[in-house]
Backbone bond lengths (Angstrom), bond angles and torsions (degrees), N, CA, C in turn:
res aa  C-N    CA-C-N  psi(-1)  N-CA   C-N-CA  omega(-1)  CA-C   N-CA-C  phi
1 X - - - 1.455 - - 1.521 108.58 -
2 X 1.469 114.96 130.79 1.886 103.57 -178.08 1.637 98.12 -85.96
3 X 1.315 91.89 -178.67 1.504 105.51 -161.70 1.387 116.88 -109.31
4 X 1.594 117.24 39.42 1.368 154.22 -174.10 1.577 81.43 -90.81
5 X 1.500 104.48 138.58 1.212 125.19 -179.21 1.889 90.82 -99.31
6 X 1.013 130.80 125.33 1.396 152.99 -169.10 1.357 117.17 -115.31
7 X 1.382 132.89 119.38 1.937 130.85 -165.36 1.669 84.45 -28.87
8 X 1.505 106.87 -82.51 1.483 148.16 -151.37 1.919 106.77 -101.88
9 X 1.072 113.01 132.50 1.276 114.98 175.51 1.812 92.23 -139.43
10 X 1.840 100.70 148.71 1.663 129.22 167.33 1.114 104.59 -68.53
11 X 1.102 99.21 139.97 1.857 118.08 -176.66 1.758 73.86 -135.52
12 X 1.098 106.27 137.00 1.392 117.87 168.36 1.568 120.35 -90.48
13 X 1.633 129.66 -33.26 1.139 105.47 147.82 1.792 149.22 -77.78
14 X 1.503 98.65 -5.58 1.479 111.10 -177.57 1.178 114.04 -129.98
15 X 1.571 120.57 20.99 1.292 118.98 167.32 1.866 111.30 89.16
16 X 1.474 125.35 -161.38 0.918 152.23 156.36 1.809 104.01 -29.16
17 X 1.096 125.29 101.09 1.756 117.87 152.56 1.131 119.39 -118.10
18 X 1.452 113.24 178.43 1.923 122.03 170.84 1.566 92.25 -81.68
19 X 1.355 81.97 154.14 1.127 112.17 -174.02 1.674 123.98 -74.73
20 X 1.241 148.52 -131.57 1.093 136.11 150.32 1.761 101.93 -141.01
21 X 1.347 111.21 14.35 1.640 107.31 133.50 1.098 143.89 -18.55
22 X 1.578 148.19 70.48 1.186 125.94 -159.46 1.763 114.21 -75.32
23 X 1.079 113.36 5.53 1.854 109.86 153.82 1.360 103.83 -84.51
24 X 1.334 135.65 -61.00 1.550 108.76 -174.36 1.680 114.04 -81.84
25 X 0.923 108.62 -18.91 1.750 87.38 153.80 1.106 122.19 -82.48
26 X 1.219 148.01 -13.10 1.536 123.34 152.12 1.263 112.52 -91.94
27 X 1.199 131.05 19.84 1.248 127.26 147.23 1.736 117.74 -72.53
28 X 1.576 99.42 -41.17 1.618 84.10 175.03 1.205 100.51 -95.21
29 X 0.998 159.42 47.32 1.680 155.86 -179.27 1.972 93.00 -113.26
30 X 1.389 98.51 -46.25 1.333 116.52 -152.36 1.739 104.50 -77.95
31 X 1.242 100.28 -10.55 1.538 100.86 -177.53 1.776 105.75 -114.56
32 X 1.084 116.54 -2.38 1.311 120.48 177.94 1.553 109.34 -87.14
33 X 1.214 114.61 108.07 1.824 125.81 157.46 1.940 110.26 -31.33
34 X 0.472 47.31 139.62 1.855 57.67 169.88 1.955 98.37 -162.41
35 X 1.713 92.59 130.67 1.819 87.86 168.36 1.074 119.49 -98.45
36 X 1.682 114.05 159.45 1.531 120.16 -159.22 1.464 103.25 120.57
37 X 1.396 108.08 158.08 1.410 91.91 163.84 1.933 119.67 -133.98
38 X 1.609 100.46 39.89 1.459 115.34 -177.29 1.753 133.27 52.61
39 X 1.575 88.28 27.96 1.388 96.02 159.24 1.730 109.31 -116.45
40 X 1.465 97.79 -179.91 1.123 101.29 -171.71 1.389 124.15 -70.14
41 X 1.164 110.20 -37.82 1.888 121.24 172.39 1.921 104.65 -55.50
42 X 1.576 107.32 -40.50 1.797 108.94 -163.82 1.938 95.89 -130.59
43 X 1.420 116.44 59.10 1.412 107.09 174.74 1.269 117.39 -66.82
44 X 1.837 102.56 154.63 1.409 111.68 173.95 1.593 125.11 -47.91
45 X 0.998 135.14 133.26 1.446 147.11 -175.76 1.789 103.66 -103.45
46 X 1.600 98.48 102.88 1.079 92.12 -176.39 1.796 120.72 -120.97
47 X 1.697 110.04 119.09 1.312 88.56 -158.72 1.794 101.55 -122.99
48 X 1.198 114.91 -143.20 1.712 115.46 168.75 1.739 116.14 -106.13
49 X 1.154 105.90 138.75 1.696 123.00 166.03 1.995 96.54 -44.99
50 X 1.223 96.90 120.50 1.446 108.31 162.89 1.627 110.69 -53.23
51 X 1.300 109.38 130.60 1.451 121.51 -176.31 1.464 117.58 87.57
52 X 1.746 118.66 -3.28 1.429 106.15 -160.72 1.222 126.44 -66.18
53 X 1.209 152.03 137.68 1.728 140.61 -172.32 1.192 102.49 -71.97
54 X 1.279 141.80 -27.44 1.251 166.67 -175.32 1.865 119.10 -61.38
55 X 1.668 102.29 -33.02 1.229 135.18 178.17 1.476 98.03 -65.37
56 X 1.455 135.80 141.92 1.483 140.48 161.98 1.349 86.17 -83.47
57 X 1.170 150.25 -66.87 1.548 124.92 -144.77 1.572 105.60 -65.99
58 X 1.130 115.78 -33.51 1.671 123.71 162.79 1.369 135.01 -33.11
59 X 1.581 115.67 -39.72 1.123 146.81 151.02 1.425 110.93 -13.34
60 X 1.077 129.96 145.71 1.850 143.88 150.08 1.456 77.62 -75.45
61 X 2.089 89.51 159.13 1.200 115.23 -162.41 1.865 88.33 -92.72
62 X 1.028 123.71 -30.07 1.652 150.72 137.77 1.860 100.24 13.37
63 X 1.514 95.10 -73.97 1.360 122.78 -138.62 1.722 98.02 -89.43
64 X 1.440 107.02 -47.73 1.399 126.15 170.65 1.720 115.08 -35.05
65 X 1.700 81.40 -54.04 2.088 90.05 175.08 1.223 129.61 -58.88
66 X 1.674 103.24 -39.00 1.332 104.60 -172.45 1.206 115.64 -72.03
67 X 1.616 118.47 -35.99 1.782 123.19 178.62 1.389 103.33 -71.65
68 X 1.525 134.26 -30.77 1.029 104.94 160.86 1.207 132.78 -102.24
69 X 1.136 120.33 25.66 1.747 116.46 169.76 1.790 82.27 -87.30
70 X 1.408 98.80 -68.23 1.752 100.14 -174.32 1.418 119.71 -6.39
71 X 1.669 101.90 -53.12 1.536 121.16 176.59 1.247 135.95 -56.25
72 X 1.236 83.67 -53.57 2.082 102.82 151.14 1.115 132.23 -58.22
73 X 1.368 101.50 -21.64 1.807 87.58 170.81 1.171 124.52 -110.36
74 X 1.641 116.10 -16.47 1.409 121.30 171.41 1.965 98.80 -59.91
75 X 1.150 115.83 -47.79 1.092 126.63 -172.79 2.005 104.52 -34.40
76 X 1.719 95.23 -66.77 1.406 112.33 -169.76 1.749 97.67 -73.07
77 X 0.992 118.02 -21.01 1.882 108.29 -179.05 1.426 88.53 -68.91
78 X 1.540 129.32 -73.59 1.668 143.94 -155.72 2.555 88.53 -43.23
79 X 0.751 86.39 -66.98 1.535 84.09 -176.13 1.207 134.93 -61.42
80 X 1.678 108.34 -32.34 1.455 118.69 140.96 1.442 143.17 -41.65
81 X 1.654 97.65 -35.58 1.507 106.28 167.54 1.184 116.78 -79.08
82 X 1.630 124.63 -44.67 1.620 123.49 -178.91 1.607 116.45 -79.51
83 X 1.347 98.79 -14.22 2.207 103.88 156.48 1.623 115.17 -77.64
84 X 1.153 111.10 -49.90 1.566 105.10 172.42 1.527 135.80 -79.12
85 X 1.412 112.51 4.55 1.310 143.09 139.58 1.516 108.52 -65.53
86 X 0.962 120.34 -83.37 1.641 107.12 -177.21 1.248 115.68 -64.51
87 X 1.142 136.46 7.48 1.630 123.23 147.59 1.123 128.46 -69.37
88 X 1.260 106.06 -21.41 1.729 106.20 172.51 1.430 112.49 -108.47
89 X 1.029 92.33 54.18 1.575 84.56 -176.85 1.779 119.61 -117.60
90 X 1.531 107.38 -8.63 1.666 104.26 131.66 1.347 119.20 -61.77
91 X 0.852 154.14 -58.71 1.839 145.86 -178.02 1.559 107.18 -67.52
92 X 0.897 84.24 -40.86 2.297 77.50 158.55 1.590 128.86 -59.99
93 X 1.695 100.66 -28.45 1.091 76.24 -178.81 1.636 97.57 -114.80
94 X 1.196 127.51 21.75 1.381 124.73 169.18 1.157 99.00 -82.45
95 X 1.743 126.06 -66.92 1.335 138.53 -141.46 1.860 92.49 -75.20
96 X 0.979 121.55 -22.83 1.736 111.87 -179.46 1.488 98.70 -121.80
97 X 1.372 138.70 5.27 1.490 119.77 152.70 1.509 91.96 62.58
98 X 1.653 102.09 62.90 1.310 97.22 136.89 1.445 133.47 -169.73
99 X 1.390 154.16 149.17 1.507 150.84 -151.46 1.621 87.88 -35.95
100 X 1.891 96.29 164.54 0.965 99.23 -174.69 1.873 105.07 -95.63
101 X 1.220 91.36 -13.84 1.576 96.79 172.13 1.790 111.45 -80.39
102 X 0.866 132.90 -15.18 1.648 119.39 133.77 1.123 135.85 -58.97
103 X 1.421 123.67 -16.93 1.058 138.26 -170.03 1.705 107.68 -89.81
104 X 1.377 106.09 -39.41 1.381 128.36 179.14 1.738 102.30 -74.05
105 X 0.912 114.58 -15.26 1.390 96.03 -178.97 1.403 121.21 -106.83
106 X 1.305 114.84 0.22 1.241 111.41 125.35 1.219 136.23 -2.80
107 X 1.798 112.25 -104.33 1.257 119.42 140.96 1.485 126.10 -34.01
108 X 0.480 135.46 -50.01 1.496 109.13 170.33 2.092 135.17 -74.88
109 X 1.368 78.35 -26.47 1.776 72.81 158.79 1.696 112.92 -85.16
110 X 1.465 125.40 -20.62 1.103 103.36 154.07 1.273 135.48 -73.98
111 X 1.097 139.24 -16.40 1.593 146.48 157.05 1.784 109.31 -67.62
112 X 1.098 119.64 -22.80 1.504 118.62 179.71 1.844 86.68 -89.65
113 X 0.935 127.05 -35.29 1.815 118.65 -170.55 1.535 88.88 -54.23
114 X 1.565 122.95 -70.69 1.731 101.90 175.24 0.919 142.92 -9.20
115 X 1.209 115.01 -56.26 1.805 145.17 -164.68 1.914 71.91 -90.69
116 X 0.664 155.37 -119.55 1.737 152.15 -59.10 1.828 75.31 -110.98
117 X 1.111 115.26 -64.59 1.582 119.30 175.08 1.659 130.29 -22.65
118 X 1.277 91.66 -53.88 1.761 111.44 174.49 1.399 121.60 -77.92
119 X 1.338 105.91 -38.62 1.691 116.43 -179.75 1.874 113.47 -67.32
120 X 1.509 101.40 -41.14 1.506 91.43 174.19 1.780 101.94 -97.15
121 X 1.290 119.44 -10.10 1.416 104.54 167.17 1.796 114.55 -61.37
122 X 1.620 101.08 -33.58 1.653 112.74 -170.85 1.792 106.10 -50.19
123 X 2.052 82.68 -51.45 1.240 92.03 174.25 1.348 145.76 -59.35
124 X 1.111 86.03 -28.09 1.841 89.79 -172.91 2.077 96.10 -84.70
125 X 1.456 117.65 -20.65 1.182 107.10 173.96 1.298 123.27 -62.66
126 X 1.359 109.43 -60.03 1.697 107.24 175.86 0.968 117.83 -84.61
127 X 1.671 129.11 -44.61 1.458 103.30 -170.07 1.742 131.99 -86.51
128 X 2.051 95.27 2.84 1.745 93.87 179.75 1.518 89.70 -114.82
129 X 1.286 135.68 -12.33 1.466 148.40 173.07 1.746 107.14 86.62
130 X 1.291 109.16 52.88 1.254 104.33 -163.64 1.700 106.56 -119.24
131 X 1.641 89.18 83.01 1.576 121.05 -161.90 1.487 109.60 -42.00
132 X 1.170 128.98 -25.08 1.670 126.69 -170.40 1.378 113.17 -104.78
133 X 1.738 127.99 -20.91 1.135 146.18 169.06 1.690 121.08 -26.36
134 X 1.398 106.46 -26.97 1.784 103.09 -160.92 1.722 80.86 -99.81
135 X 0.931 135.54 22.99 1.805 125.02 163.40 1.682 110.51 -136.97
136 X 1.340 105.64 13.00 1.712 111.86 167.32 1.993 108.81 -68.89
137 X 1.286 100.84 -60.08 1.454 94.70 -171.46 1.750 107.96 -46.23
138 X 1.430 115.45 -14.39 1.906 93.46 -170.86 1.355 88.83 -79.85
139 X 1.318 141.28 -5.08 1.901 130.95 -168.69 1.709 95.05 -102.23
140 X 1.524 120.99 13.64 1.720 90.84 170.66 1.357 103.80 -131.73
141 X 1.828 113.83 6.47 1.332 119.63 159.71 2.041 108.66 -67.06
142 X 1.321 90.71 164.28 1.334 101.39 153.48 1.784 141.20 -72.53
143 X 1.148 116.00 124.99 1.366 120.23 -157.57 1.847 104.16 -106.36
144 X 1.160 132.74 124.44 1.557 136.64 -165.91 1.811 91.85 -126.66
């Protein structure tokens, strides 16, 4: 796909969407009612277009499972790896001769890769609009 910002771009499961244009998305943002009137005493109420595919309650009960089992397990793999890392981490630091606070940091630059990963993935999503960005970091890990 080139990297021409397009009114409307195919989403293959939900058809036709906006784009991540920020002129045609605030074009439709800008014409949508929302009640309230965005102060603090009467804030905007902001909810989903009836029917949207886009909507979680919309969802098959199907579809719901799979993102969250999906969720669940990336969850339990990510913690699995930085627990079974620190189990060996007496023989880590015998077998390579070295403090155990080198050893520890290990673990901890892998738990900071999270944080450092997501924050410029966040970034590069909204503020350069670079819609596919928050699933790049799993392609420069290692794959077994």
């Amino acid at each position: 796909m080139s990297d021409s910002r397009a009114a409307t771009l195919h989403d293959i499961e939900v058809g036709p969407r906006v784009s991540s244009d920020t002129k045609s998305t605030n074009s439709v943002l800008a014409a949508r009612e929302y009640l309230g009137r965005g102060t603090s005493e009467d804030p905007y109420v902001v909810d989903w277009k009836e029917a949207d595919p886009q909507n979680p309650f919309n969802w098959s009960k199907r579809r719901k499972w799979i993102i969250t089992s999906h969720l669940a397990f990336a969850t339990w793999v990510a913690s699995f790896c930085s627990s079974s890392y620190s189990a060996g981490l007496t023989y880590t630091t015998t077998d390579l001769h070295i403090t155990k606070e080198i050893a520890i940091l290990g673990v901890s630059l892998f738990v900071l890769g999270f944080m450092v990963g997501y924050v410029v993935c966040a970034f590069s999503t909204t503020v350069l609009a670079l819609t596919n960005s928050f699933f790049q970091p799993s392609l420069l890990g290692p794959h077994e």
